[in-house]
Every structure is written in C-alpha cells, then in structure tokens.
N, C-alpha and C positions, 0 to 999 in steps of 0.2 A: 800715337795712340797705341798703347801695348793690348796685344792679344796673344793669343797660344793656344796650343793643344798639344795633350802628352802626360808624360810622366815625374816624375820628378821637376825638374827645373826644367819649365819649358820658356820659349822665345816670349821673352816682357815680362814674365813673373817667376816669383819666384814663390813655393807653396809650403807653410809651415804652420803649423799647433793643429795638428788634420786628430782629430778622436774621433774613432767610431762608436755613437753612441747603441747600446743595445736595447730591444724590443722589448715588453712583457714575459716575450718567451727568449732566451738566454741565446739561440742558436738563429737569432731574427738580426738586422742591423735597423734600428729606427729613424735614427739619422748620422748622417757625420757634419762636422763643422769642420771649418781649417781659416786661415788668414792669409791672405794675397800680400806683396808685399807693394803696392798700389793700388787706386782706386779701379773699382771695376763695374761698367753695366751690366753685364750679365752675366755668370757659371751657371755649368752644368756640370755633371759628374757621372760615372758608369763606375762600377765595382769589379767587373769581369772582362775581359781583352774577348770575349764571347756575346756579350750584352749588346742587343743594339739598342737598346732605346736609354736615353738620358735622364737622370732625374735633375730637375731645376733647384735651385739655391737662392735661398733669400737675403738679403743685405742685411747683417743684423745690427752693426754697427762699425764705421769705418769701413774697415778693410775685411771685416768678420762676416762670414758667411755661414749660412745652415742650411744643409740641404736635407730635404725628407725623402730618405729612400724607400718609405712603403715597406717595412718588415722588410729587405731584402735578403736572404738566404744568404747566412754568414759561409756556410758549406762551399757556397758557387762564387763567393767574393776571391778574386784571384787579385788584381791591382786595382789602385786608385787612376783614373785616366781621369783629368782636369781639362776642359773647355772654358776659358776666362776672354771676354772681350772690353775694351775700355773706351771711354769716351769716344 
C-alpha cells in the first residue's frame, strides 16, 4: 500500500499536473488540484512549511484530486507539502 508525506517525490508517489487555482481576489489561492501517480484513499495538502493545519482533497477522478484551500493567502504559500495514503 503506498503512502507518503513531503515534497516532491515522496515514498509510493509520485506528484504531478499540481495548478494553483486562484480565488475571486487574484492574491487568494481557491484551490489546487494535482494527480497521484496511483490510486489513493486519502490527501491532504498544506501550502506553507509554517502551516499546521491540512486542508482535505477530493477524489475527482482516477488519480485526480482537488483540494479546497479556503482562499488561502498566496503571500504566505511558501511549498506544496503532500500527505497521500493508499488502500
């Protein structure tokens, strides 16, 4: 069963097609999506190496994920940090 946490490539996945989609207001982040390169039950996502709390990810299709970051403050988005767990 692959899982991981980290950056880039982390242990069991591998993380690619990641857009940050942007809020109503241009300096907001609404959500990002990205694609796992295996099936996964659960991601979460943080934007800042500061951030403790996660925001959750939805399965959008296949391997395609959307996560809603709640406007999050593109200013204070420092990294992508991925939490993926699999079957």
């Amino acid at each position: 069963n692959p899982a991981g946490n980290g950056n880039g490539d982390i242990s069991g996945y591998v993380i690619s097609n990641v857009h940050y989609n942007p809020g109503n207001d241009s300096a907001k982040i609404a959500s990002v999506t990205l694609t796992l390169n295996a099936p996964a039950t659960r991601v979460n996502i943080r934007l800042s190496d500061t951030q403790s709390n996660w925001y959750g990810c939805s399965n959008v299709n296949g391997n395609d994920w959307l996560c809603n970051t709640e406007n999050a403050s593109l200013k204070s988005a420092n990294q992508l940090q991925v939490s993926a767990s699999g079957n």
